[in-house]
N, C-alpha and C positions, 0 to 999 in steps of 0.2 A: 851816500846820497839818499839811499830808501829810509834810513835811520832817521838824519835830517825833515825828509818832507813827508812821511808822518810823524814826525815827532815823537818816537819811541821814548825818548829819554826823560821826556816832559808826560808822559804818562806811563810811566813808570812799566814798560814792558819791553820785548826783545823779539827777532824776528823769530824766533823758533816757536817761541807761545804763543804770535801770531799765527804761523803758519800751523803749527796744530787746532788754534780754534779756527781757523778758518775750514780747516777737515772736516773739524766736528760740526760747526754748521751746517756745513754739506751734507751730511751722513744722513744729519736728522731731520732734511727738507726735502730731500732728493726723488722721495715717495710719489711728489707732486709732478713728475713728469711722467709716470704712469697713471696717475693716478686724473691728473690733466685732461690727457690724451684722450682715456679714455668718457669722461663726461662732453669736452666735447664733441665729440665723435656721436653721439646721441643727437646732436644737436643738426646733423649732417655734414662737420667739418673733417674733412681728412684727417686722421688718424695718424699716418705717420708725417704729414705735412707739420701737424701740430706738437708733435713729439716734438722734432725740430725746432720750432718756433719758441716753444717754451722752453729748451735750453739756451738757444739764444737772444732773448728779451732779457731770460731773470741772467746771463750773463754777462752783458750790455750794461742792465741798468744797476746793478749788486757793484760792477767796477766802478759805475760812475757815481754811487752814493761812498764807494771807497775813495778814489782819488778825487772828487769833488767835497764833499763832505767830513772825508775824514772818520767816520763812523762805520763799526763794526757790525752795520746791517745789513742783511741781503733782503732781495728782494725777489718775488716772482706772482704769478698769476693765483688770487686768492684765493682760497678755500671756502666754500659758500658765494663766492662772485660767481663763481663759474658756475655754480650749479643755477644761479638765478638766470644766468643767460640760455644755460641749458635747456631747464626745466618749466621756468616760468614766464621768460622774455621770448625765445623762438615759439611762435604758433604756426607752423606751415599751413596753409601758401601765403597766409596772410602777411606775419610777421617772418621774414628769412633771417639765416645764420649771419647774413650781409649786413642787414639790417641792423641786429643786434649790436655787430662787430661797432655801429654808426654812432651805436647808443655809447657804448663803451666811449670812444672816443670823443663826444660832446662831452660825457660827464666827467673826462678829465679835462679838457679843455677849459668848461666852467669851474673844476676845483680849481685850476691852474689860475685863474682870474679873482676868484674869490681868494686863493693864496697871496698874491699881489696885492691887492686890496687891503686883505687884513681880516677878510671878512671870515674866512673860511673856521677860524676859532669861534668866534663870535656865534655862527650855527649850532657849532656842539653844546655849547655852553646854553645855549635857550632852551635846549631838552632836558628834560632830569635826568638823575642819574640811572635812576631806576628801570628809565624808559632805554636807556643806551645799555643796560646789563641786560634787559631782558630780547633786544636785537641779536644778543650776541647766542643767548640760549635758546632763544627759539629756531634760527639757524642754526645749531650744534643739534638738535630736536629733525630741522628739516633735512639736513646729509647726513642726518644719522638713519631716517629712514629710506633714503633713496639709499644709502648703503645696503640696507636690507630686504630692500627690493631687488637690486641686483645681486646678491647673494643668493634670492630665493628663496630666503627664508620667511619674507611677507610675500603673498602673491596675491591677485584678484579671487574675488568673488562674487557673483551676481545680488545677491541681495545684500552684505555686510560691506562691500566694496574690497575688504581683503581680510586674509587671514593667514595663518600658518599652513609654512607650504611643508610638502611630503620631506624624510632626510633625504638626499638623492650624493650620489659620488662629489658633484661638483659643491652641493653645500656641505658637502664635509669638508673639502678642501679647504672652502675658504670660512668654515671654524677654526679647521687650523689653524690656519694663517691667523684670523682673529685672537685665540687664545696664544699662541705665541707672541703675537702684537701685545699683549697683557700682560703675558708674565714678564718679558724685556722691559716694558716702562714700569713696572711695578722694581726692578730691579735695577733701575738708572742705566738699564746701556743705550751707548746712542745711535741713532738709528733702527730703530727697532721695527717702527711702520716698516721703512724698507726694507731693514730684513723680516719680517712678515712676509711683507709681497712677493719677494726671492721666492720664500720658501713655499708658499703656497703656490707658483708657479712652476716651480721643479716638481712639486705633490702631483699636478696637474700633466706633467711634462711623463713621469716616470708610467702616470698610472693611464697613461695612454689617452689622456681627456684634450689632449693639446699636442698640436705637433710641433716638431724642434725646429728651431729657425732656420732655415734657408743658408743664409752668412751671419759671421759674429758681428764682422764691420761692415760698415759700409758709409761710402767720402760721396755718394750720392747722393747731395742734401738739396732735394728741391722743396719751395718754401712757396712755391709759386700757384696749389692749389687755394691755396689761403690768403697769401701776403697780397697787399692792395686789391682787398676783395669788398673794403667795406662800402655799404651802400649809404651816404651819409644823406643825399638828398632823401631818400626812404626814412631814415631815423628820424628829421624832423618833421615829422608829422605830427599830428595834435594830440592824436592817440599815444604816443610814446613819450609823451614831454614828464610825465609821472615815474614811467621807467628811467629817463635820464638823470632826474632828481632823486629815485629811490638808489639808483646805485652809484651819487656822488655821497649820499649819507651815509651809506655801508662802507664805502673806500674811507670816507670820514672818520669817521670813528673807530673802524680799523686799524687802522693809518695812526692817528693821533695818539691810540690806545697804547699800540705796539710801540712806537716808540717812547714814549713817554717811562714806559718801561725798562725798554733797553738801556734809554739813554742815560737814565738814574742807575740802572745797575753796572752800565759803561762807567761810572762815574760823571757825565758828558755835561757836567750842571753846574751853575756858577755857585758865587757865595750867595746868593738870594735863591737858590732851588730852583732856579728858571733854566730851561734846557738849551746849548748854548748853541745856535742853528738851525732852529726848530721848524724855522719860516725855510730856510733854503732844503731840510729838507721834506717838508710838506711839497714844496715846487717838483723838486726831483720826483717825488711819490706821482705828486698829477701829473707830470710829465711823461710818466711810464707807463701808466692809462694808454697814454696817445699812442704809444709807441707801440706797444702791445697789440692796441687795435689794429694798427698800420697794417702789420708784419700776421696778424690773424688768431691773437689769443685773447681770453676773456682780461678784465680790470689787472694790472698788478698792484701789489701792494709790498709793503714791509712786514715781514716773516717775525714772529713772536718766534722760531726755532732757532732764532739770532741769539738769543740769551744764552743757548746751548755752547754755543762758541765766547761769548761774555762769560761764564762763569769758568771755561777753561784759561779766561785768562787774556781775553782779546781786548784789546782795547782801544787798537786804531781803525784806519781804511783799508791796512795792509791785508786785516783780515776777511774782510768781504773781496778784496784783490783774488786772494786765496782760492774766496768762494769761488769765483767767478769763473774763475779759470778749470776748478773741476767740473761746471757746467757745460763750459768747453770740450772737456775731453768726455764730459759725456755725450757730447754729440756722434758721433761712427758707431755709438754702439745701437740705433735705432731703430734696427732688425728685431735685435734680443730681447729690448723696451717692447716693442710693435704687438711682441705676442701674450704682452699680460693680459688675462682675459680680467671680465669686469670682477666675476669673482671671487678673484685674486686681489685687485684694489681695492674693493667696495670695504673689506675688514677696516683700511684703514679710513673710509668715511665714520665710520661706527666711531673709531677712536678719538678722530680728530672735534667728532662730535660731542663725545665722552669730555675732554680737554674745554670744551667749548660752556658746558653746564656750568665748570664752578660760578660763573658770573651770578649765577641766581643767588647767591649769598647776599648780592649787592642793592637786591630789591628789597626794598623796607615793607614787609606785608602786614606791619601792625594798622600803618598807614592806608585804609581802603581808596581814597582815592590816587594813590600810587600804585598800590596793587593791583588796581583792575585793570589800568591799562595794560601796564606789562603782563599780567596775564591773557588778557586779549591779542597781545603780540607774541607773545609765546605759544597760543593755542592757532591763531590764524595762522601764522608763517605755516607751521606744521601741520595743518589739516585742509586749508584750505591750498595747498599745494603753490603759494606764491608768497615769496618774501614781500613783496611789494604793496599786494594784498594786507597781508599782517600787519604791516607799519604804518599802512594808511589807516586800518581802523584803530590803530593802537593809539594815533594823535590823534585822530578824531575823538577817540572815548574821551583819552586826558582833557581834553579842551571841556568837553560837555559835562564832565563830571565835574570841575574845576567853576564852572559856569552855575550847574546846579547846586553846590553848594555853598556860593556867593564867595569863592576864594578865586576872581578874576586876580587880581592881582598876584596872583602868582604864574601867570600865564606871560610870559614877555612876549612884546612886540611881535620877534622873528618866527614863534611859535604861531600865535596868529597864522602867519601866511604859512608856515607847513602844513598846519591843518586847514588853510584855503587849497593848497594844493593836495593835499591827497585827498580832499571832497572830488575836486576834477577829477584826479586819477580813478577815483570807485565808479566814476559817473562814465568814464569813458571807457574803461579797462574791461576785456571779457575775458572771464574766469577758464585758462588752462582745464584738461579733461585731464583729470585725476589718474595718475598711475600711468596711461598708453605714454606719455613723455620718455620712458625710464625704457621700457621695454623693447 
């Protein structure tokens, strides 16, 4: 029966190769539940409430992109979403974690409609290329320094705003963890963030900087600090309608990125190169947004550490099945999770950041009116302390450059109104205080 409805035999693989990449998948995503937890927990979301949450959304929606889709992707709360919600979207008192949760869920609500539609490709495609690689590296730019903030290894300063901080026990710790993070992906093993965080948390555990958890398990799974907490009539306010659009375009492009990837390296592509599902599962993707929100986690998306599990050899739903289900059993262990401190995570912000750069390849910088915008989005995300920030001046530059040197016509229609709306967004948006976020 399993054989049958995914189809193993018509994609040439077997449950055993399925159920090993669906491990490996897990191995080398699994980082993001501590790693989750603790960004939003900054943000003033319960900590182990969100442990929680985040094993069961990315377990929920990973089965349902499996036996819905057929497709060897998992899914979970994004890497760089989260920190936008963290870092850049919560401003207490003004803007709340509730709040946010509001935004999250409009902005998949509208991917989900612009999915239906048809429209939702149509968006990516009116950006350049240039401008969508340089999103992705200036956010690889922005968690790579909110990694190293909580590491300690950046810390404030009154007149330069920050500097290097003193070595102290806990930043040696999570050096370690860092340089072991490095040398494991430099050597293909999988899992390696995670085992980093291990280790750097036993470092912490041994040398007396952390105390040992309480219980290993525990079937006490309350979800109910978080779950149906969001505040949706707050989210649409006038002021946040910029944030709700900046983080459909991130999931966008994310989303579209990721799989497009996977699904060619899946083999998931007809005789014309077109990916075959693409629309149902962009739905699924915006519909995990929603659910996420619901239940109390930032955006999810589709996981590029799906390939990890693809090149072992995955090639159906079986193997996000797979996923899902070690997400599952990682729920009881959420004591042990609970006590990774940030310095122990934060190495693998640095990495995932690291992962995040190669796209700068994909900026053509012979080209100065492409390259200044994406430079502009790669220096704003990352100093002016807001993704949203960044990308809004980033279209706005493209537009104006494009305008001044009379090459309108390369501007499409849809582009236009992005850069109508992130004018509003600068106009209404007040600039986060640099650094106090993190700390």
């Amino acid at each position: 029966m399993v054989r049958e409805y995914f189809d193993l035999d018509g994609r040439q693989t077997n449950v055993k190769t399925e159920i090993v990449a669906g491990l490996t998948t897990f191995l080398t995503m699994a980082y993001i539940i501590a790693v989750n937890s603790n960004i939003l927990s900054d943000a003033g979301m319960d900590k182990e409430a969100v442990i929680i949450v985040t094993c069961l959304v990315s377990a929920i929606m990973t089965a349902i992109t499996g036996l819905v889709a057929n497709a060897p992707i998992a899914m979970a709360p994004g890497m760089g979403l989260n920190a936008f919600l963290a870092y850049s979207l919560v401003k207490p008192p003004e803007i709340t974690w509730q709040m946010a949760l509001g935004v999250v869920f409009i902005s998949g609500l509208l991917g989900l409609v612009l999915t239906v539609l048809g429209l939702r490709k149509r968006l990516v495609e009116a950006i350049p290329v240039s401008l969508v690689a340089a999103i992705s590296v200036g956010i690889g730019l922005f968690i790579t320094f909110i990694g190293l903030v909580k590491m300690e290894i950046v810390i404030n300063h009154p007149k330069t705003l920050v500097q290097g901080g003193p070595l102290t026990p806990t930043v040696g710790v999570g050096l370690a963890g860092l340089l072991l993070m490095a040398f494991l992906a430099v050597k293909r093993v999988k899992g390696a963030l995670l085992i980093g965080i291990v280790f750097s948390t036993a470092l912490a555990v041994i040398f007396g900087h952390l105390d040992r958890p309480s219980q290993i398990l525990s079937f006490n799974l309350d979800i109910s600090r978080v779950a149906f907490q969001l505040d949706l009539r707050g989210a649409v306010s006038l002021s946040l309608f910029g944030s709700i659009f900046t983080l459909m375009f991130m999931d966008m492009f994310d989303s579209i990125g990721t799989l497009v990837a996977c699904c060619h390296e899946a083999k998931m592509v007809d005789t014309d190169g077109k990916i075959k599902g693409l629309d149902r599962l962009l739905a699924i993707d915006a519909g995990a947004s929603m659910l996420g929100a619901a239940l109390g986690t930032s955006t999810i998306t589709s996981y590029i550490e799906s390939t990890a599990g693809i090149e072992e050899g995955g090639r159906t739903g079986l193997t996000s099945l797979v996923t899902a289900l070690c997400f599952l059993v990682a729920l009881p262990f959420v004591p042990v999770i609970k006590i990774v401190p940030d310095y122990a995570s934060a190495p693998a912000l640095v990495m995932v950041g690291l992962f995040m750069m190669k796209e700068v390849k994909r900026i053509d910088f012979s080209a100065l009116e492409e390259a200044l915008p994406a430079f502009i989005i790669m220096v704003m995300i990352a100093l002016s302390y807001s993704i949203s920030r960044g990308l809004a001046f980033g279209f706005i530059s493209f537009v104006l450059i494009k305008l001044a040197t009379g090459k309108v016509r390369d501007i499409k229609p849809t582009m236009w109104l992005i850069a109508l709306l992130s004018v509003m967004f600068v106009m209404l948006d007040r600039p986060p205080v640099v650094l106090e976020a993190v700390k």
